[in-house]
C-alpha positions as CSV (number, residue, x, y, z in Angstrom):
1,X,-68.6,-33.7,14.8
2,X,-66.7,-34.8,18.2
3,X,-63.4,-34.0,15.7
4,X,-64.4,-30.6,14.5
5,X,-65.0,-29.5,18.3
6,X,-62.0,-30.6,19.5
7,X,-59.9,-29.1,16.6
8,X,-61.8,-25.6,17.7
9,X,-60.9,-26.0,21.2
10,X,-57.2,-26.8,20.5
11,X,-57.3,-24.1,17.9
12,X,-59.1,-21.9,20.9
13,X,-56.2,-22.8,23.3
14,X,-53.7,-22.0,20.7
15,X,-54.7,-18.7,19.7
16,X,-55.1,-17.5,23.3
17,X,-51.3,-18.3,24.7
18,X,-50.3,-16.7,21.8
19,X,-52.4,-13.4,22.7
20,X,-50.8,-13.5,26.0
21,X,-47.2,-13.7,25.2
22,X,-47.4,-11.4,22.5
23,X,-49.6,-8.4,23.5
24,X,-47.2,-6.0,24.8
25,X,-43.4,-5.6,23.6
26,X,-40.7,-4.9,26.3
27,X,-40.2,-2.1,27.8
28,X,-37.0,-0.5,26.3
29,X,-33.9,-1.1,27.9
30,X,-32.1,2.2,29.2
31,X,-28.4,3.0,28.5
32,X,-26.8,5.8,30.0
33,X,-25.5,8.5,27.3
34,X,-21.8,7.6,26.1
35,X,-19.7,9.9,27.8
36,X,-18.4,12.7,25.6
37,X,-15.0,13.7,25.0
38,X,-14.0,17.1,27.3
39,X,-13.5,20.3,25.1
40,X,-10.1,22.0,25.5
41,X,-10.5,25.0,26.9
42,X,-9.3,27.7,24.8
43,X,-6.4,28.8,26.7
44,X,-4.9,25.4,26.5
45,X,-2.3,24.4,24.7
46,X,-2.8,22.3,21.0
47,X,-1.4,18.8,21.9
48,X,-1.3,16.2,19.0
49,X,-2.3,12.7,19.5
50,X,1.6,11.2,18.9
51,X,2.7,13.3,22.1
52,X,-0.4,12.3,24.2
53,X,0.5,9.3,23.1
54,X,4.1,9.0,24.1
55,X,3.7,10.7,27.3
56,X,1.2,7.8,28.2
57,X,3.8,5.1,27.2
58,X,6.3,7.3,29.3
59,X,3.7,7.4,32.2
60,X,3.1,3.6,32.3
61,X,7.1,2.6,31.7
62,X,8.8,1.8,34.7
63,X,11.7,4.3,35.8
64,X,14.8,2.2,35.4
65,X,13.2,0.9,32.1
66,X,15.5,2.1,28.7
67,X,13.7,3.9,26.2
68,X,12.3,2.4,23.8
69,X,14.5,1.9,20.4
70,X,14.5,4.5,17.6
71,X,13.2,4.1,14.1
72,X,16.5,4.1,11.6
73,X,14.8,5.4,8.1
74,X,18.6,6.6,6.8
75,X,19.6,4.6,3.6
76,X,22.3,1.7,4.6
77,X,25.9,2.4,2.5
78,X,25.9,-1.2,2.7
79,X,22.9,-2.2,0.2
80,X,23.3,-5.7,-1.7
81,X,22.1,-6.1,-5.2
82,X,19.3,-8.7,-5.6
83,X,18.1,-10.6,-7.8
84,X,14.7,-8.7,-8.0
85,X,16.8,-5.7,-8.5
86,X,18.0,-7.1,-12.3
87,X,14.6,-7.8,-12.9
88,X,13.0,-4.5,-11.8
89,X,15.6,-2.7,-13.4
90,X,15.8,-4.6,-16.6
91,X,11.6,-4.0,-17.1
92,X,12.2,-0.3,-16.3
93,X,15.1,-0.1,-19.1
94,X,12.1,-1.2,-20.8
95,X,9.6,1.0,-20.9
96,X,12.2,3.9,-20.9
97,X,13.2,2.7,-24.2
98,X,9.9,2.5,-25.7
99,X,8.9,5.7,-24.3
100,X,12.4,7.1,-25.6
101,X,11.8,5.9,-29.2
102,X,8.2,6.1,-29.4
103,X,8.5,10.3,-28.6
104,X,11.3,10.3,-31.3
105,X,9.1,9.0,-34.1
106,X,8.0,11.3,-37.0
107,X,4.6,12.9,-36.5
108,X,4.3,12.4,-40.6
109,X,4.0,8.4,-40.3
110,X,0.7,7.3,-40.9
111,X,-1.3,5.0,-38.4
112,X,0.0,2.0,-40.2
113,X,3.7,2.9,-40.4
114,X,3.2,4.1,-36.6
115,X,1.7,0.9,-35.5
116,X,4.2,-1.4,-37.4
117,X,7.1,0.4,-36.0
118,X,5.7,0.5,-32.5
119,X,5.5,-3.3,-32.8
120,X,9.5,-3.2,-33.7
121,X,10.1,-0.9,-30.6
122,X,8.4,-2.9,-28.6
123,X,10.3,-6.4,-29.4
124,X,13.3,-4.0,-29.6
125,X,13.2,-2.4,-26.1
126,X,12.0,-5.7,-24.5
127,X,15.5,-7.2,-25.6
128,X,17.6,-4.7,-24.4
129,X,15.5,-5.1,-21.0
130,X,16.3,-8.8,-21.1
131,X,20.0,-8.6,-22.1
132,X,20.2,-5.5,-19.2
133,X,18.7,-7.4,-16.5
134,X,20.8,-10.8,-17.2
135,X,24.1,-9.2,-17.1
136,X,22.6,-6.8,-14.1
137,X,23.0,-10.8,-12.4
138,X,26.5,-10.9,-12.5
139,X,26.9,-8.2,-9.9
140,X,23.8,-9.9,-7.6
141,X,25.3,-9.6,-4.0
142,X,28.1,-7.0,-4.6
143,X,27.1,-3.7,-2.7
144,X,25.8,-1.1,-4.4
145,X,24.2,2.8,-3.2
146,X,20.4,2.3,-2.8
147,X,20.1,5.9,-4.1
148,X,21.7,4.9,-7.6
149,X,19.2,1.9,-7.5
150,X,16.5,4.8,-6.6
151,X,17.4,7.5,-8.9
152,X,17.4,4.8,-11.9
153,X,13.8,3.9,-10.6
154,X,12.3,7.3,-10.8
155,X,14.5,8.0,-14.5
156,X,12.3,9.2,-17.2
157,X,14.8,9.0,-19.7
158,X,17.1,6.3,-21.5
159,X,20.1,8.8,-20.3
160,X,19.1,9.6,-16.7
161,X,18.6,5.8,-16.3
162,X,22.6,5.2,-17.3
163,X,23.8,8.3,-15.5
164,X,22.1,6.8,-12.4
165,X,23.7,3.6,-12.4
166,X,26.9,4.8,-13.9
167,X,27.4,7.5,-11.7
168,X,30.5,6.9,-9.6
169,X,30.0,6.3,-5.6
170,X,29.3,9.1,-3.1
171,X,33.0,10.5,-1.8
172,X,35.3,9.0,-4.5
């Protein structure tokens, strides 16, 4: 019995510290409200964020400080063919084939014939994408217009692909 009373008075002891430290929850911490953005008034003037923005960097340069450098996005005339180039172009001849041929096949064919001669488009147009694209490699590093290289990209067309590339430079 001496056991069973001192396991009830440990137990006792327990129970109570517990009570005590969790009776009552914090009191809530208080934040002060975020501070809200200032409405324009409606006689000011519509700014946009990219002039606030550069009148800040302009604010916090230094006066003898040059201006910052310009973005060039024009097209270099001085583009070099790359190898990546061949390929890209040689998987675009590609698909321009296929899609070339497979619009020019007979809506009598049945689902057999069409399948069958789908296959032989596709072996077909994947050679001449291959054969394109290695002899595209000969002219790796020579300089060529990015717009031809562009213009063949966006082709839809066997033809338009060729005219692009075959069309002769800007100003000759």
């Amino acid at each position: 019995m001496g056991r069973a009373l001192f396991l009830i008075m440990v137990t006792g002891l327990l129970s109570t510290s517990l009570l005590g430290c969790g009776g009552a929850s914090p009191p809530p911490i208080e934040q002060p409200e975020p501070a809200r953005p200032e409405e324009p008034s409606p006689t000011a003037e519509p700014t946009n964020d990219a002039a606030q923005g550069a009148a800040a960097r302009e604010a916090d340069a230094p006066p003898d400080a040059p201006a910052p450098p310009r973005r060039d996005d024009s097209v270099p005339d001085d583009y070099a063919l790359m190898h990546g180039d061949c390929v890209e172009l040689g998987k675009r001849l590609t698909v321009l084939t296929r899609s070339d041929q497979v619009a020019a096949l007979s809506a009598k064919l049945t689902a057999e014939q069409r399948g069958e001669t789908e296959k032989k488009i596709d072996a077909v147009a994947a050679t001449l994408g291959e054969q394109y694209a290695r002899s595209c490699e000969q002219n790796v590093g020579k300089s060529v217009d990015p717009r031809s290289l562009k213009c063949a990209f966006d082709a839809r067309t066997v033809r338009a692909f060729e005219a692009c590339l075959n069309a002769s430079p800007p100003g000759q």
